[in-house]
C-alpha positions in Angstrom: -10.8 40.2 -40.3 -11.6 38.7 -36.7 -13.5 41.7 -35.5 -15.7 41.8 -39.3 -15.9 38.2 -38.7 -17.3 38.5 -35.0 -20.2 41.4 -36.0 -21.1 39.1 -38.5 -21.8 36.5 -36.2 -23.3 38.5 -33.7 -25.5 40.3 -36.3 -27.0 36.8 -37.3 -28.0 36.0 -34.0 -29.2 39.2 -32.7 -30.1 41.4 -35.8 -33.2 44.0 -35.2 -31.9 45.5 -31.9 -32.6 49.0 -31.1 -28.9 50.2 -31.0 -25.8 48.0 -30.9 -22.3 49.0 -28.9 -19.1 46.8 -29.2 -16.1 48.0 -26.8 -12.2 46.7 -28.3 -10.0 46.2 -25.2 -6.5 45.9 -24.8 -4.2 45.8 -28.3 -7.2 45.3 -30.4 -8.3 49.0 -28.7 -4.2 50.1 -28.9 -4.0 49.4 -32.6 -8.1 49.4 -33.9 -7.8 52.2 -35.7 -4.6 51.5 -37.3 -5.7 48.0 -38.3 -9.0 50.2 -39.7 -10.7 47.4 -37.2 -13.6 50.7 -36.7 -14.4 51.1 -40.6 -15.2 47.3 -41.0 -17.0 47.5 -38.0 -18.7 50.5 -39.0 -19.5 48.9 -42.6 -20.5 45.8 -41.3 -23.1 47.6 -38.7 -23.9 49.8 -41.8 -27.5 51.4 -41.2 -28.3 50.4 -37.8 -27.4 52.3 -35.1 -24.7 51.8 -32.7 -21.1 53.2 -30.9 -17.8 51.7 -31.0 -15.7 52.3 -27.9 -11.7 52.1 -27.4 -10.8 50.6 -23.9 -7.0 50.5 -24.1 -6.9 50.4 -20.1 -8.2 47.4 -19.9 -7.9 43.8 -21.0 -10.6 40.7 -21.1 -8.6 38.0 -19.6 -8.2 35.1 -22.5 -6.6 37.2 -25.4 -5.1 40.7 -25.5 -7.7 41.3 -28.8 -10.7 40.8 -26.8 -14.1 42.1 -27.8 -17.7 42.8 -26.2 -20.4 42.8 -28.7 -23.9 44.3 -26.9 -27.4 44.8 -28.3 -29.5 47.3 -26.4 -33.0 48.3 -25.8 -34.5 51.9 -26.6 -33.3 52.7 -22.9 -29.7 52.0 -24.0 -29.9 48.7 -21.4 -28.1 45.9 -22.6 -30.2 42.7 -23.1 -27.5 40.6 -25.1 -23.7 40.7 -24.9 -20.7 38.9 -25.8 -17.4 38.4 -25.4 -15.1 37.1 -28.4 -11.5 37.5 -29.4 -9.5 37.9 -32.9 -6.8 35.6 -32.3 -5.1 35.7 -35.4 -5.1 35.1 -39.1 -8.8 36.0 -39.2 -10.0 33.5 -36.7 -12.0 33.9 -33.7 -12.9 32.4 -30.5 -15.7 32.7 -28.3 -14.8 33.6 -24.1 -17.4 31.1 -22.7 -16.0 28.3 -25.2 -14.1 25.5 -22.2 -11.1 24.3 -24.4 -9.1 27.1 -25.9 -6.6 23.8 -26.8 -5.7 25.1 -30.9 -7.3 22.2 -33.0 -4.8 21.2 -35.9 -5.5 21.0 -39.9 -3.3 17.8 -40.1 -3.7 14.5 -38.2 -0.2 14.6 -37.1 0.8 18.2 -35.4 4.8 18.1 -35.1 6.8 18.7 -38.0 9.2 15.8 -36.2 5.8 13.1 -36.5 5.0 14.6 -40.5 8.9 13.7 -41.7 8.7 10.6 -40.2 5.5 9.8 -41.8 7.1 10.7 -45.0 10.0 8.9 -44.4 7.8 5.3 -44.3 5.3 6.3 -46.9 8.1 7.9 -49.1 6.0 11.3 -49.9 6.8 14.3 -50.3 5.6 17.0 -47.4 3.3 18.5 -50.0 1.8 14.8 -50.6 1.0 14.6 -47.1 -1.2 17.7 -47.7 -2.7 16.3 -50.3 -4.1 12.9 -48.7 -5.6 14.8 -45.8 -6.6 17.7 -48.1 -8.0 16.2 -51.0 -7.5 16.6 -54.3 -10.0 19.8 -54.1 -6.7 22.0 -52.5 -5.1 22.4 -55.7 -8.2 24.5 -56.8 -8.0 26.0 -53.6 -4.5 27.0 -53.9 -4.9 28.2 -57.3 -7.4 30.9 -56.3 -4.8 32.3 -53.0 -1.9 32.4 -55.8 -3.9 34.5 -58.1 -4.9 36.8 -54.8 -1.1 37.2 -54.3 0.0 37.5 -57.9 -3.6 40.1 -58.0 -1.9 41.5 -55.0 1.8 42.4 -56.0 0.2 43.6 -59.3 -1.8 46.3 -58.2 0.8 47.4 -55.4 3.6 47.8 -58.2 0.8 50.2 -60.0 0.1 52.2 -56.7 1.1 55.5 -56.1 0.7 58.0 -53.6 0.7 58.4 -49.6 -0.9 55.4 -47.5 -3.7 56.1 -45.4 -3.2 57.5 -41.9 -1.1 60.2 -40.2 1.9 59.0 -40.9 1.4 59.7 -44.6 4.0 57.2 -45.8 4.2 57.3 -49.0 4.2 54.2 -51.5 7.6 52.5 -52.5 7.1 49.2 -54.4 6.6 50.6 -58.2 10.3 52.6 -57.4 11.6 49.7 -55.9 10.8 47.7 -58.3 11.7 49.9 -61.3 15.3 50.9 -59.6 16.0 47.1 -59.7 15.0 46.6 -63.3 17.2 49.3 -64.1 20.5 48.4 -62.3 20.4 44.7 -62.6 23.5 43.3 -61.1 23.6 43.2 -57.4 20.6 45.0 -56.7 18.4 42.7 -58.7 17.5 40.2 -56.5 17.3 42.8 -53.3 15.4 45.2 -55.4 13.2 43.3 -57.3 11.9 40.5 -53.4 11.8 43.9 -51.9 9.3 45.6 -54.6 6.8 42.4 -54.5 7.0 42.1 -50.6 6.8 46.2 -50.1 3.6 45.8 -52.9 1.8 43.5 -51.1 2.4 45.3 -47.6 1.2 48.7 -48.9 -2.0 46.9 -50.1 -2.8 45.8 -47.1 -2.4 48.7 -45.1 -4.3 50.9 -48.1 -7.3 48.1 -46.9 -6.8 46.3 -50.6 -7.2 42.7 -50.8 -4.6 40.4 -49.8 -3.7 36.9 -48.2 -3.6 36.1 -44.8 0.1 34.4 -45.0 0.0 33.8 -42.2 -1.9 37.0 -41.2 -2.5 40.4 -42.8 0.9 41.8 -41.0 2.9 39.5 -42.7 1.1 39.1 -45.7 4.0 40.3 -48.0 6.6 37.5 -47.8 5.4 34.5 -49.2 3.8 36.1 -52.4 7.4 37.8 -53.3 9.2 34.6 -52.4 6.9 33.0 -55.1 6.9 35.4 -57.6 10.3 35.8 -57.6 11.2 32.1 -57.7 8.7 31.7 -60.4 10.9 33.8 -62.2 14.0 32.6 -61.8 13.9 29.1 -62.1 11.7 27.0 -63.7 9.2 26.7 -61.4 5.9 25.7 -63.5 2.4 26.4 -61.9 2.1 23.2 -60.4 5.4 23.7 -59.0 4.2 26.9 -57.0 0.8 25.0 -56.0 3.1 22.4 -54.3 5.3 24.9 -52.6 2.0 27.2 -51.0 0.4 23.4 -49.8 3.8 23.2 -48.0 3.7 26.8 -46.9 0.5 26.5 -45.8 1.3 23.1 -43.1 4.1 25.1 -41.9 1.8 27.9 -41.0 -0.6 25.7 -39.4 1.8 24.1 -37.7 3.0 27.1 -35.9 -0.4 28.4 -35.5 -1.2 25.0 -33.5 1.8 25.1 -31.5 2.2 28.5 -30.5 0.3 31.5 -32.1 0.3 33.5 -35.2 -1.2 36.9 -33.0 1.5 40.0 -33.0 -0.5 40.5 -29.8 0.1 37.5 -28.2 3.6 36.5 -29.0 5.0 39.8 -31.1 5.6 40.2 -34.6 7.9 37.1 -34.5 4.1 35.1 -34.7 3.6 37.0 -38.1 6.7 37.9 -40.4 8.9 35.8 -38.5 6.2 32.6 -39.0 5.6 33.9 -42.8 9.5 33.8 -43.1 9.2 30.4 -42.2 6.4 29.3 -44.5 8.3 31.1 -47.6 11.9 29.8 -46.7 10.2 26.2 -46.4 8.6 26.6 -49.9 11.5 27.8 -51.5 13.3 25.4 -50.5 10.9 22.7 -52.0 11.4 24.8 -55.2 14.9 24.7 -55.2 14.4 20.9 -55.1 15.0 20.7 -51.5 14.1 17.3 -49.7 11.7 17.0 -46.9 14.8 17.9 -44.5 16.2 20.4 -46.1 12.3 22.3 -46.6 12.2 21.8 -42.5 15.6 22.9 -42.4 14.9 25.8 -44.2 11.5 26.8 -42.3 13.2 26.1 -38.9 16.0 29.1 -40.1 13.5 31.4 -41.0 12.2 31.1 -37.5 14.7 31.3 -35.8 16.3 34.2 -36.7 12.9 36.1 -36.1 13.1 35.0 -32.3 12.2 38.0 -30.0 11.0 39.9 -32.9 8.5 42.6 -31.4 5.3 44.2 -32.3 6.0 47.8 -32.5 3.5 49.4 -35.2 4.0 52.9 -35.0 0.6 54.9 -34.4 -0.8 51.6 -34.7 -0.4 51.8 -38.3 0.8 48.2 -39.9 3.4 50.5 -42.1 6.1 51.7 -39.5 8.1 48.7 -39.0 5.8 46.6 -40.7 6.3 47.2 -44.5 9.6 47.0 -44.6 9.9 43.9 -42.6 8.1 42.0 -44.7 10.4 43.2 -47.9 13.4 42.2 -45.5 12.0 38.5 -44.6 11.4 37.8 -47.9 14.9 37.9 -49.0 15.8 36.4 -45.6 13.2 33.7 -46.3 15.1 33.2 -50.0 18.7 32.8 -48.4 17.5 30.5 -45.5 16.2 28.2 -48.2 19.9 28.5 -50.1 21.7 27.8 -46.6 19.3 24.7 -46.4 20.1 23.4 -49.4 24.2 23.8 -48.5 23.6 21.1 -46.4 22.2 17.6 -45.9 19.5 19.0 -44.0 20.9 17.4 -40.5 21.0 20.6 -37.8 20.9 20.5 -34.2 17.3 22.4 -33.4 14.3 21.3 -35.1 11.5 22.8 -36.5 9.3 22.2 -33.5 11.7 23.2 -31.1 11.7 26.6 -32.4 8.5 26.5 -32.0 8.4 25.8 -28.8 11.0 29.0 -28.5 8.9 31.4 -30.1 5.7 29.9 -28.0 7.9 30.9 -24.8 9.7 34.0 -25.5 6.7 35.6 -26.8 4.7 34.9 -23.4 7.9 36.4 -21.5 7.9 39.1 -24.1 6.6 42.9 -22.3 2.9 43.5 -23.1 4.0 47.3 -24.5 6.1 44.9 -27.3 3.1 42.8 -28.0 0.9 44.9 -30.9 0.0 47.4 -28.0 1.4 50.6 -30.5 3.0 51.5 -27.1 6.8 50.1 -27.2 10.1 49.9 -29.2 9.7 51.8 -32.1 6.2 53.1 -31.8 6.9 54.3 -28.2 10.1 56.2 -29.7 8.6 57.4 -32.9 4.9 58.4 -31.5 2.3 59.1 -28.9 -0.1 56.0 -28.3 -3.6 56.3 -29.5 -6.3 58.0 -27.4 -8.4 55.8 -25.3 -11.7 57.6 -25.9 -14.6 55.9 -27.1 -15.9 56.8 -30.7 -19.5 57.7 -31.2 -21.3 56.4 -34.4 -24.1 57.6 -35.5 
C-alpha cells in the first residue's frame, strides 16, 4: 500500500517522463516480492516505461522500507528523484521531511491521559472517539466492518494453493467446516481460527482487506468481531463502538512506537492487532474503560519480542497462522480482563514503551528482512538482482 501510494504521488508530480526507475532497499527489497510490492508497482506505472530494482544490500538511512523513485531522460539520466519510505499501515513519509515526530489522531496520545479524561467527563473510551471524530465515524466504521465481514466471507469460499513458491494451500473453509462439525471444545478454536486464517489468505492471494493495524496482521480483529457478534448479543452498533475503540488503540501504538514488521518485528503488527481486538472485546463483554486497557495491554504484552520471520518473504509462513492464533489470544486476554477490577501493575503505555525498545534492540535479519528465524531455517533469502520491466 505504501509503495502504490508513493508511485502515485510521484506520477502526479512528474508524469510524461521518458522512462521511470524506482530501486526498494533494505526489507522493502528483502520481502518486495513477497508483499507483491513489484505488481502494484508495475500496475500503477502501467504503460509507461520503466525498471524496478531490488537493493537488499543496502539500506536508506530513516526506515528499513526506503524507496527511490527516478524519472529519466531518453539518455537514461536521471533529472528527478526521490526518496520516500512505507512506514506502516499504508502510510508514507517523505526523506527530506525535518520532523519524523509521529503526529497523533487524538488530542491526548497516552492511553494513561485518555482514562483520565474519561474518568472526569464520565465517557466511555469509544465516546472519546466520537467527540474528536465526529459523528461522521460511525459511517466510516460501517464501511471497514463490511470490508472485514466482505473479507472472512470470501476467504471461507476460497480454495486452492496461495500465490508464490511456497504453494500453501488454503485452510479457512476446512477450518471452519471441521469446527461446525465437532462443536464442543473445538468450536471456539476452530471456528476464531477459520475467520482469522480467511482473512490472512486474502490478503496474501492480494484480495481486499483492512489494514488492522497493517496488511500482516489484518486477520485478528475481523474474527474477534465476527465471532463475538455471534456469540453474544452484540448488535451492530455494539461492533461499531468496539472497532472506534480498536481503532484508538492502534493509533495509539502507532504514535508511540510503530506498527512496521520492519522496524520493530511482527510484535508492531499481530502483536499491536492483538491488542486492538482484546481491547474491543473486552468493551463487548461489557468491560469498563480499565478493564478494555487492561485487556489491550495483555494482548501486548504477551506479543513482546515477537519477530518478523516471513518465510520467502511470503506474508503466509508464519504469518497466517499467527494471526488465527492472536485472535483467540486476543478473545482470552479480554476474559482475563474482565476476571479482574481492571487494577494491574504495567499499563497500557508502558508496554508500549517495551515494544518501542525491544524492537529497536531487535537483530535487523528478525525485522521483515525474510533473512532470520524461521525464514532463515526454512528458505534461501530472495535474490538481490534488479528486475527489468519493460
Amino acid at each position: 500500500m505504501g509503495p502504490r501510494r508513493a508511485a502515485d504521488l510521484f506520477l502526479s508530480r512528474h508524469d510524461g517522463a521518458a522512462r521511470y526507475r524506482v530501486t526498494l532497499y533494505g526489507s522493502l527489497a528483502a520481502t518486495g516480492k513477497g508483499h507483491l510490492t513489484d505488481l502494484v508497482l508495475e500496475d500503477a506505472f502501467d504503460a509507461r516505461p520503466h525498471e524496478i530494482l531490488f537493493n537488499m544490500r543496502e539500506r536508506l538511512p530513516r526506515h528499513p522500507n526506503g524507496m527511490l523513485f527516478e524519472s529519466l531522460d531518453d539518455q537514461g539520466v536521471a533529472n528527478v528523484s526521490w526518496k520516500v519510505y512505507s512506514v506502516g499501515g499504508g502510510a508514507i513519509r517523505e526523506h527530506d521531511t525535518v520532523d519524523w515526530t509521529p503526529r497523533g489522531v487524538f488530542e491526548l496520545s497516552k492511553m494513561a491521559d485518555i482514562l483520565q479524561y474519561c474518568r472526569e467527563n464520565r465517557m466511555e473510551i469509544w465516546q472519546y472517539v466520537e467527540e474528536r471524530e465526529g459523528k461522521d465515524i460511525w459511517a466510516f466504521l460501517a464501511e471497514i466492518r463490511a470490508a472485514m465481514e466482505a473479507a472472512i466471507e470470501r476467504g471461507l469460499q476460497g480454495h486452492g494453493i496461495l500465490p508464490g513458491i511456497i504453494k500453501l494451500p488454503r485452510k479457512a473453509r476446512s477450518y471452519h467446516a471441521r469446527a461446525v462439525s465437532r462443536g464442543g471444545l473445538l468450536a471456539r478454536t476452530g471456528t476464531l481460527s477459520a475467520y482469522g486464517l480467511a482473512v490472512s489468505e486474502e490478503n496474501a492471494a492480494g484480495g481486499i482487506v483492512v489494514t488492522a493495524p497493517t496488511c500482516g496482521g489484518a486477520g485478528v480483529l475481523p474474527a474477534v468481531m465476527r465471532y463475538l457478534r455471534e456469540t453474544l448479543p452484540a448488535n451492530e452498533n455494539a461492533i461499531l463502538r468496539a472497532l472506534a475503540t480498536a481503532g484508538l488503540i492502534g493509533n495509539l501504538i502507532k504514535t508511540n512506537a510503530s506498527i512496521s514488521g520492519a522496524a520493530v518485528g511482527c510484535q508492531g503488527e499481530v502483536g499491536a492487532a492483538c491488542a486492538m481486538a482484546a481491547g474491543a472485546a473486552a468493551q463487548l463483554m461489557g468491560g469498563t474503560n480499565d478493564q478494555i486497557e487492561y485487556a489491550a495491554e495483555v494482548g501486548m504484552e504477551h506479543h513482546l519480542g515477537l519477530t518478523c520471520d516471513p518465510v520467502a518473504g511470503l506474508v503466509q509462513i508464519p504469518c497466517i497462522e499467527r494471526n488465527a492464533v492472536a485472535a483467540d489470544r486476543a478473545v482470552h486476554s479480554a476474559e482475563f480482563s474482565m476476571l479482574s477490577d481492571g487494577a494491574h501493575h504495567i499499563s497500557f503505555d508502558e508496554v508500549i514503551e517495551a515494544m518501542k525498545k525491544t524492537g529497536a534492540d531487535l537483530h535487523e535479519a528478525y525485522r521483515e528482512t525474510s533473512i532470520g528465524g524461521l525464514a532463515g531455517l526454512a528458505s534461501s533469502p530472495p535474490s538481490p538482482i534488479g528486475n527489468e520491466c519493460a
